[in-house]
C-alpha positions in Angstrom: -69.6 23.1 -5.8 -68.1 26.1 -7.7 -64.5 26.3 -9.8 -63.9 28.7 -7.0 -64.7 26.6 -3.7 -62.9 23.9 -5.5 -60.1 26.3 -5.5 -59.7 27.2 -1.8 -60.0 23.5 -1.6 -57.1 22.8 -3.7 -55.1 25.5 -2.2 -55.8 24.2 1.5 -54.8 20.6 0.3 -51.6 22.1 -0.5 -51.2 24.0 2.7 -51.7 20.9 4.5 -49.6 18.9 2.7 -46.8 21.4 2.5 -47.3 20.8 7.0 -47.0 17.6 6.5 -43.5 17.7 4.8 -42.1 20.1 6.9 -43.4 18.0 9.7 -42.0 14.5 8.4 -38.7 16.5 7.5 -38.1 17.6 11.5 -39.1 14.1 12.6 -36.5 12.9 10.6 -33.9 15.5 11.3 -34.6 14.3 15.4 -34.3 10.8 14.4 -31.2 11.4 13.1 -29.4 13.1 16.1 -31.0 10.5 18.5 -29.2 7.6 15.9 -25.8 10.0 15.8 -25.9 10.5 20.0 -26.5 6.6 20.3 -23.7 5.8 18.1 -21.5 8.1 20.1 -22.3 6.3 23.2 -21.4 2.9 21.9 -18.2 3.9 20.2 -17.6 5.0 23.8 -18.5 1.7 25.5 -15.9 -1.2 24.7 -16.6 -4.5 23.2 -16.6 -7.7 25.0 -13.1 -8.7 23.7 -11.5 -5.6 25.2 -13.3 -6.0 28.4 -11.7 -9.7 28.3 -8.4 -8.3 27.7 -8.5 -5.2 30.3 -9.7 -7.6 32.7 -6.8 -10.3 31.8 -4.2 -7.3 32.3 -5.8 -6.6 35.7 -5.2 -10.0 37.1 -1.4 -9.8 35.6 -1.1 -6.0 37.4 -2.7 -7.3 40.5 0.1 -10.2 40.8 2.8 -8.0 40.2 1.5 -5.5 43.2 1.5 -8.6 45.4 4.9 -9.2 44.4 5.8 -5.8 44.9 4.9 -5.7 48.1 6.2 -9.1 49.2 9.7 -7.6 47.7 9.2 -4.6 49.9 8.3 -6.4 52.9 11.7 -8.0 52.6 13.6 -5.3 52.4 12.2 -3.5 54.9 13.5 -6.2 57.3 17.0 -6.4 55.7 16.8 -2.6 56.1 15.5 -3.0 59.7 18.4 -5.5 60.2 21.0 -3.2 59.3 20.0 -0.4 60.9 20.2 -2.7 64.2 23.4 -4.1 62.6 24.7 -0.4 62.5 23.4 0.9 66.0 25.3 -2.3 68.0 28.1 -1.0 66.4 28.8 -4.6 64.4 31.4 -5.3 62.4 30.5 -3.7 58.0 29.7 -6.3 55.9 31.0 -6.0 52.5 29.3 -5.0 49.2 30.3 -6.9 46.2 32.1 -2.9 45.3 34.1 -3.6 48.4 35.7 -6.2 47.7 39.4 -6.6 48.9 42.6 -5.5 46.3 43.5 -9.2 44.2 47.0 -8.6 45.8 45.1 -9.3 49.2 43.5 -12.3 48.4 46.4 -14.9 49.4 46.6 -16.4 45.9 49.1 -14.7 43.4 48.1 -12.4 40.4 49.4 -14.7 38.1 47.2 -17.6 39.2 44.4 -15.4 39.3 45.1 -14.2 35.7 45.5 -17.9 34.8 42.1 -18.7 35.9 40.5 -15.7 34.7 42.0 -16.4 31.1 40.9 -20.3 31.3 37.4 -19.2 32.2 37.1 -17.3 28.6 37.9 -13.3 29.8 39.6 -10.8 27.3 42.8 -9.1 28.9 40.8 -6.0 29.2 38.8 -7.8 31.4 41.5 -9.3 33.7 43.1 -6.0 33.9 39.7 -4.5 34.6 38.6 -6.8 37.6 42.1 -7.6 38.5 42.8 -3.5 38.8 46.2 -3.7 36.7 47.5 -2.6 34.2 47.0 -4.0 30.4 50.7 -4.8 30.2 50.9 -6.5 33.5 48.1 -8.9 32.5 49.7 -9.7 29.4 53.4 -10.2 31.3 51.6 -12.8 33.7 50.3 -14.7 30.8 53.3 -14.9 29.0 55.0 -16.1 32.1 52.5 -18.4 32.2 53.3 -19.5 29.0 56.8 -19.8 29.5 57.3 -21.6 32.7 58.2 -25.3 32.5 55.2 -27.9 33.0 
């Protein structure tokens, strides 16, 4: 073989290998974005313990709809009870805001300011749910105070 076979050779080699490379450099460039679009898919997925809990909080959700519902169901028929309440023309029945003046009660202020103070309430709050005034509250308790035992 001549030097200059040996050189077309040579320079053929290095074609070939210079393929190869570029070759083995794509390959790899693929195998990466197939690694990167796998990765993406599993950081989308969730992991056993999360299905666990989502699960868990589905049971807890679905109770609460049930009792939901049965909370709705009843009052639907208190609802379906007044309306029929309403269209005989019965007789109101009272909200806890409707409740009758303390005067109209039958038992005194006084006693009623007695009790309320025994039971622990500030004056504000006798005056409040008693609808007087401060002053008045504080005159029943000193009367209170004063009369003979």
């Amino acid at each position: 073989m001549s030097a200059k076979n040996m050189e077309y050779w040579i320079f053929i080699q290095m074609i070939l290998e210079l393929g190869l490379i570029v070759v083995v450099a794509i390959s790899l460039l693929r195998i990466r974005s197939w690694y990167k679009n796998i990765m993406a898919m599993q950081a989308g997925l969730p992991s056993r313990e999360d299905a666990a809990k989502m699960a868990e909080l589905a049971a807890v959700m679905e109770e609460r709809r049930q009792h939901l519902e049965e909370l709705l169901g009843q009052l639907e028929q208190k609802a379906t009870a007044l309306q029929k309440n309403l269209s005989r023309g019965g007789s109101r029945t009272q909200s806890p805001g409707d409740s009758p003046a303390p005067w109209e009660s039958g038992v005194s202020l006084r006693v009623q300011v007695e009790n309320l103070y025994r039971q622990g309430c500030s004056t504000e709050e006798i005056a409040r749910r008693l609808q007087m005034n401060l002053a008045e509250v504080k005159m029943a308790l000193d009367l209170s105070r004063a009369r003979p035992r």
